[in-house]
C-alpha positions as CSV (number, residue, x, y, z in Angstrom):
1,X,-18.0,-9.4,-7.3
2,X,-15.9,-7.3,-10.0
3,X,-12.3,-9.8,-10.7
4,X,-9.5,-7.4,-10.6
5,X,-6.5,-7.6,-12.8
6,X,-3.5,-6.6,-11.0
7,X,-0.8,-5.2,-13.8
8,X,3.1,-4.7,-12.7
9,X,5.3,-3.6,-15.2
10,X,9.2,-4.2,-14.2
11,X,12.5,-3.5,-15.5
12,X,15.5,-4.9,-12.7
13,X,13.0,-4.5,-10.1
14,X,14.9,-7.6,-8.3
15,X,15.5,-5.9,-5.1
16,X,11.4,-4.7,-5.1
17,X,9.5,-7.0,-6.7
18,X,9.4,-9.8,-4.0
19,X,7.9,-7.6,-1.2
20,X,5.3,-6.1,-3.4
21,X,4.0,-9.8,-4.7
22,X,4.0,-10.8,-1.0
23,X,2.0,-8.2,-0.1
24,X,-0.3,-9.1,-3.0
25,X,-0.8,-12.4,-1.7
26,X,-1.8,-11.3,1.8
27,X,-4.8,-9.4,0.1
28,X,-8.0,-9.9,2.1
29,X,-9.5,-9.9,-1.6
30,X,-8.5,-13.1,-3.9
31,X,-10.9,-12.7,-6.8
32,X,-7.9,-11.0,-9.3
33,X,-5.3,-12.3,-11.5
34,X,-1.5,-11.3,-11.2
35,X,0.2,-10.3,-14.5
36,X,3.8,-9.2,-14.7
37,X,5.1,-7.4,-17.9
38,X,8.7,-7.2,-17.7
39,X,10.9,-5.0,-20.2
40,X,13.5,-7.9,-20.6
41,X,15.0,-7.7,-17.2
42,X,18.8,-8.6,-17.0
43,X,18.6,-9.3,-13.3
44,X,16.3,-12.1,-11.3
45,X,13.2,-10.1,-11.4
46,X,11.5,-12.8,-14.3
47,X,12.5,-15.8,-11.5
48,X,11.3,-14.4,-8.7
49,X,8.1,-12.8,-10.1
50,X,7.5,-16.7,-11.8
51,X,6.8,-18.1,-7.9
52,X,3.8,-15.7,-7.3
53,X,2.1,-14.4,-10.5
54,X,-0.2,-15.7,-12.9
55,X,1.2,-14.8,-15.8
56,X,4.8,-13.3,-17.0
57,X,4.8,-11.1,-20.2
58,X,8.5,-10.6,-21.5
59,X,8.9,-7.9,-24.0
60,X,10.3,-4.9,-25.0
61,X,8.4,-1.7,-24.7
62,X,9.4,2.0,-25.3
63,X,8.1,3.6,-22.5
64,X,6.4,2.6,-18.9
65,X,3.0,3.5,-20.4
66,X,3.8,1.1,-23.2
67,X,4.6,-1.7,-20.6
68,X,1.5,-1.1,-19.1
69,X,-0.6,-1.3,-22.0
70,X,1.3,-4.7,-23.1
71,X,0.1,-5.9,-19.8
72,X,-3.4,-4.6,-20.0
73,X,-3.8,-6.4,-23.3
74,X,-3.3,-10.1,-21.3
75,X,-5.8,-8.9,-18.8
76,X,-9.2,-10.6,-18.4
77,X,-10.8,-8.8,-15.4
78,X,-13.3,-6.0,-15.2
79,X,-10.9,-3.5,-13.8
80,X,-7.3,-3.2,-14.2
81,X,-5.5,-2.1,-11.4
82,X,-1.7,-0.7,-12.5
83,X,1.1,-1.5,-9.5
84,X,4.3,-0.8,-9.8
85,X,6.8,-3.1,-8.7
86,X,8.2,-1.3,-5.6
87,X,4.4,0.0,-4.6
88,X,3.1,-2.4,-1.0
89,X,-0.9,-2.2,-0.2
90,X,-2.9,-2.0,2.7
91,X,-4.2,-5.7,2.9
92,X,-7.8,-4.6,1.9
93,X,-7.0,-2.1,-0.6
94,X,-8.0,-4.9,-3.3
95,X,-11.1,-5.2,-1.3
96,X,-11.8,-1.9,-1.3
97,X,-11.7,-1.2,-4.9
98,X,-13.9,-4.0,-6.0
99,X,-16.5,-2.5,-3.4
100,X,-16.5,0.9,-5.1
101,X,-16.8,-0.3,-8.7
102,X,-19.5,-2.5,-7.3
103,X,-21.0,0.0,-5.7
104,X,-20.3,3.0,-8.2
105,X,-20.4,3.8,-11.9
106,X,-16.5,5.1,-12.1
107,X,-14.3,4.8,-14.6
108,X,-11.6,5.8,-12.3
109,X,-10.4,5.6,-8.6
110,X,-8.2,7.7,-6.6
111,X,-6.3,6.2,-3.7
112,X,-4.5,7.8,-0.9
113,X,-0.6,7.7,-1.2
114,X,2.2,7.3,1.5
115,X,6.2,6.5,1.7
116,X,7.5,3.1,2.1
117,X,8.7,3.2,5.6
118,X,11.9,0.8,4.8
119,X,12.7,3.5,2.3
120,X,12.5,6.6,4.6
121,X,15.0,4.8,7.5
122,X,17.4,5.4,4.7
123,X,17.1,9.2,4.7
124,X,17.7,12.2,7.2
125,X,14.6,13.5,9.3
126,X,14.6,16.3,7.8
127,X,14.7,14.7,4.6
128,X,12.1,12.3,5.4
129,X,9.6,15.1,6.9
130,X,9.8,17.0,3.7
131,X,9.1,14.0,2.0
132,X,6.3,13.2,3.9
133,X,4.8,17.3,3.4
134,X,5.5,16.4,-0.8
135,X,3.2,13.6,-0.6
136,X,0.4,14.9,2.0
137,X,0.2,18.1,-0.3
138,X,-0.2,16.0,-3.4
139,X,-2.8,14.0,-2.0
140,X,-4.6,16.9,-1.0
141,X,-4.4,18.4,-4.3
142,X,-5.5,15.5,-6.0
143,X,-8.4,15.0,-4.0
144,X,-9.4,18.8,-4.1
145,X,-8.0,21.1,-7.1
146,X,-6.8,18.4,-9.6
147,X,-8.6,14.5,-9.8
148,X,-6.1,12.5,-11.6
149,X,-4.3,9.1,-10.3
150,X,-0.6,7.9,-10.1
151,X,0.6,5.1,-11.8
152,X,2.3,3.6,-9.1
153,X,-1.6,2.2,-8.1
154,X,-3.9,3.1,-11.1
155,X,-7.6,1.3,-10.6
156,X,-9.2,1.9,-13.9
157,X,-12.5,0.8,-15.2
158,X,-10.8,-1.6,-18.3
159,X,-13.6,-1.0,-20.5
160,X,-13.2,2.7,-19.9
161,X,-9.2,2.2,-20.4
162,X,-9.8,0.6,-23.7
163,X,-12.3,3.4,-24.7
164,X,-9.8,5.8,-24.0
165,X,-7.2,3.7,-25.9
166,X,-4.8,3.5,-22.8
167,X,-1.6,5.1,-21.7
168,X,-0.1,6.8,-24.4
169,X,3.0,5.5,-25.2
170,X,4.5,8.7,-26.2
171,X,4.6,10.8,-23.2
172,X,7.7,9.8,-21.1
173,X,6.6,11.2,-17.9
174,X,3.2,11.7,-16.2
175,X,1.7,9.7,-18.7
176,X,-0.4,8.8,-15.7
177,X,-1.6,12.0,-15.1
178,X,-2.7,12.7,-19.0
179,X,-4.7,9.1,-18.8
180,X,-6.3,10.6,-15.7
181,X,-7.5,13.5,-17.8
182,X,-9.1,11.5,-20.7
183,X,-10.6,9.4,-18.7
184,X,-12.3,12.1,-16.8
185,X,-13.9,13.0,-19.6
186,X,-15.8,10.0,-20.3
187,X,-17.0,9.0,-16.9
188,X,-16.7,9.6,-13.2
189,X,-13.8,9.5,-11.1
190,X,-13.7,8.9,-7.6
191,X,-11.8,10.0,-4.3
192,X,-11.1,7.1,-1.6
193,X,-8.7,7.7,0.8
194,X,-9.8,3.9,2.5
195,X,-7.6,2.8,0.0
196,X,-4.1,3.3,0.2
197,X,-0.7,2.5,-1.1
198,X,2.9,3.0,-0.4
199,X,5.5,3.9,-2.7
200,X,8.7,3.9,-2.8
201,X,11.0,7.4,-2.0
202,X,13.9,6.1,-4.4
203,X,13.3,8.8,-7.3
204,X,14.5,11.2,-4.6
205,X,16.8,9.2,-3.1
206,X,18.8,8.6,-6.6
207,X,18.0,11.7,-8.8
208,X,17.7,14.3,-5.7
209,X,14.8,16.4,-5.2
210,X,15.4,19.4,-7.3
211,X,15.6,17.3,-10.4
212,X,12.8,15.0,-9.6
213,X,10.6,17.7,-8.6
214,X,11.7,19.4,-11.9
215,X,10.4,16.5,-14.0
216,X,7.4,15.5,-12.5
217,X,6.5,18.8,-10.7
218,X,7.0,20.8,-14.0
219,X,5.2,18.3,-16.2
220,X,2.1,18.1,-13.9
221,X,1.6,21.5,-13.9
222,X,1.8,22.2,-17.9
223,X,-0.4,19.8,-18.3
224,X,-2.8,20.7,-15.4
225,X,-2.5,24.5,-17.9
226,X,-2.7,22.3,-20.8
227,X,0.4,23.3,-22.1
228,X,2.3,21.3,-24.1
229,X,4.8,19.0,-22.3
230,X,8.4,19.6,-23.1
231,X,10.8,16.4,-23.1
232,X,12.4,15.1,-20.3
233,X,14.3,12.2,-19.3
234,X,12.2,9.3,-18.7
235,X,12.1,7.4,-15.4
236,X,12.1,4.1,-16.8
C-alpha cells in the first residue's frame, strides 16, 4: 500500500492544531508519516504539535504555499496529502486516498468539503445555512464545471507535485487552486466525494463574508478566465 505523507503548515494554530492531530491518530489508515511545518509560531502550537507528529519543521516562509513546499521537501511518502491545521477527517479518509492512488493513475484527488460543526454553533442559523449553501455549491462546482482542490486537504501524487515544481510561492491566495490547474495538465485528476474533510468557518467568522468572498471568490474566478490575479491580502 501507497505511505502517505501528511503535511500541516501552521502559524499560532494553538487553539486548532490539537483536535486536527487527534483526529489524525484515530485514522483507520496508519501507513503515513506526520510532518508539521510551522512559520515560527509565538504561541504553544510547536509543543503541542511535538506530542503527536513525526517531525516538526520550524522556519520562516513567505507565503502558505511556501510553508507547504518547505514541508513537502522533508516528505518521504508516495503521495503528499496537504492539511491545514484547523481541517478534522472522516476516520477513513486516509484509507480512502491510498485506495484510489492504488487503484488509479491520478496525479490528483478531489475530496468532498464540509463545516466544522464546533465552528458553526458559533454562528446564527441563518448564517450557518448560508454557509452550508457556499460550500455545497463549491463542491458541486468543483466536481462538475471546474476540477481543482483546496488546500485545506490537498492529496497529490508527490512525484507529480515535484514535476510541477509545487505551490508557487508567489501567489498569496488560491495558490491551491493554480497548483490544481498545472497539475491537470500533466495527469489525471479525480472526484471522490467518499473522502471527506471539514474545515473550519473562521475566515468568515473574522473577515466577514463580503470580504472573504471578495478574495477568494474573485481570485477563483480570474483565474478559472485565466486572467491575471490582482493582489490581495493574504490569509496567512
Amino acid at each position: 500500500m501507497r505511505k502517505l505523507s501528511v503535511i500541516i503548515p501552521t502559524l499560532n494554530e494553538e487553539k486548532y492544531i490539537k483536535s486536527a492531530l487527534e483526529n489524525l491518530a484515530k485514522q483507520t489508515y496508519q501507513n503515513f508519516e506526520s510532518i508539521l511545518k510551522d512559520g515560527l509560531s509565538t504561541d504553544n502550537t510547536v509543543e503541542i504539535a511535538e506530542e503527536y507528529v513525526d517531525l516538526v519543521v520550524s522556519q520562516k516562509d513567505a507565503s502558505i504555499g511556501d510553508a507547504r513546499n518547505q514541508g513537502a521537501k522533508h516528505a518521504k511518502g508516495d503521495v503528499l496529502v496537504f492539511l491545514d491545521a484547523d481541517t478534522t477527517l472522516d476516520k477513513n479518509a486516509l484509507d480512502l486516498i491510498a485506495e484510489d492512488f492504488n487503484q488509479y493513475d491520478i496525479m490528483l484527488l478531489l475530496p468532498k468539503y464540509g463545516l466544522r460543526e464546533e465552528d458553526t454553533r458559533l454562528i446564527s442559523r441563518t448564517r450557518r445555512q448560508v454557509g452550508r449553501f457556499m460550500v455545497g455549491f463549491e463542491n458541486f462546482w468543483r466536481k462538475y464545471v471546474d476540477k481543482f482542490c483546496g488546500g485545506m486537504f490537498m492529496p497529490v501524487d508527490s512525484y507529480a507535485f515535484k514535476r510541477v515544481g509545487g505551490f508557487d510561492r508567489r501567489v498569496r491566495c488560491c495558490e491551491d487552486i493554480e497548483l490544481s490547474y498545472r497539475l491537470r495538465k500533466v495527469g489525471t485528476v479525480l472526484s471522490d466525494y467518499r473522502v471527506k474533510a471539514y474545515f473550519s468557518f473562521r475566515r468568515f467568522i473574522l473577515s466577514g463574508y463580503v470580504k472573504t468572498l471578495h478574495n477568494y471568490g474573485l481570485n477563483a474566478l480570474r483565474m478559472h478566465l485565466h486572467l491575471l490575479q490582482p493582489e490581495f491580502e493574504s490569509f496567512r
